[in-house]
C-alpha positions as CSV (number, residue, x, y, z in Angstrom):
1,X,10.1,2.7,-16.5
2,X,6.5,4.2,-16.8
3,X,6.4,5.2,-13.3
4,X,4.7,8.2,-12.0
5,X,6.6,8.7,-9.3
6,X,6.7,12.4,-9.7
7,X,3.0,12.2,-8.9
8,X,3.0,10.4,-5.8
9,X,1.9,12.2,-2.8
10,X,3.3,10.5,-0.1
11,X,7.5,11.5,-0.8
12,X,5.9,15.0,-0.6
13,X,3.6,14.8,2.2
14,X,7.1,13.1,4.2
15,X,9.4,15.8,3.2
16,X,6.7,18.6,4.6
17,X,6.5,16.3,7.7
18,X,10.1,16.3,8.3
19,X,10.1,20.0,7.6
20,X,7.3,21.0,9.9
21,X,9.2,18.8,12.3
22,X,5.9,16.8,12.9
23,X,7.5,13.5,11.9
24,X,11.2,12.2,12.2
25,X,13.1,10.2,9.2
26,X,13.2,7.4,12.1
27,X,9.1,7.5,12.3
28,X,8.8,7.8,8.9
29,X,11.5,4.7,7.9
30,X,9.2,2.9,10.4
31,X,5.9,3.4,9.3
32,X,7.0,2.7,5.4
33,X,9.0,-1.2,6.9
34,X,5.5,-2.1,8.7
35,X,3.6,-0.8,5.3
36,X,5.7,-3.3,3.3
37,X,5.5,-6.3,5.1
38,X,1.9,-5.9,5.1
39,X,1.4,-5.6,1.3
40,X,4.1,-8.0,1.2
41,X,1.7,-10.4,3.6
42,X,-1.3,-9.7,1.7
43,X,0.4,-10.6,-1.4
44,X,1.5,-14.1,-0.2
45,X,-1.7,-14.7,1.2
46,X,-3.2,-14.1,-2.5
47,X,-0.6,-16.0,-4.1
48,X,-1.5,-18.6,-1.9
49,X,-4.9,-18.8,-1.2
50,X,-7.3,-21.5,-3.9
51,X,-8.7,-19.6,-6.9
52,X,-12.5,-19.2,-5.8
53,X,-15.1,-20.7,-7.5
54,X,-16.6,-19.3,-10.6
55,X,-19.8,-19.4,-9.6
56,X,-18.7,-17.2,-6.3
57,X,-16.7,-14.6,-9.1
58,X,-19.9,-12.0,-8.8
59,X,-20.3,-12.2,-5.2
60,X,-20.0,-8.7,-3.2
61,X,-19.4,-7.2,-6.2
62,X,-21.5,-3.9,-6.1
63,X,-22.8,-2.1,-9.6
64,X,-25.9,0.6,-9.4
């Protein structure tokens, strides 16, 4: 699929977590749900939000 899953921190960073007994699967479950709606917020808020302006399509846009 052209992932690259296998380089993805965070699975790892959950498993030693759950191994170092810092973190439960319960804590973790929750933290990934309120991470998706989020993402899943910001993305309707782009999809829905006007195109800006293109004389605004430079603005903030930082280059030394």
């Amino acid at each position: 699929d052209g992932s690259n899953a296998e380089f993805d921190p965070i699975p790892k960073l959950a498993s030693r977590l759950l191994e170092q007994d810092i973190a439960t699967r319960s804590s973790l479950d929750g933290i990934e749900s309120e991470v998706e709606t989020a993402v899943e917020q910001a993305v309707e808020f782009a999809r829905t939000s006007p195109m800006p302006k293109p004389e605004d399509a430079l603005l903030e846009v930082f280059a030394p």
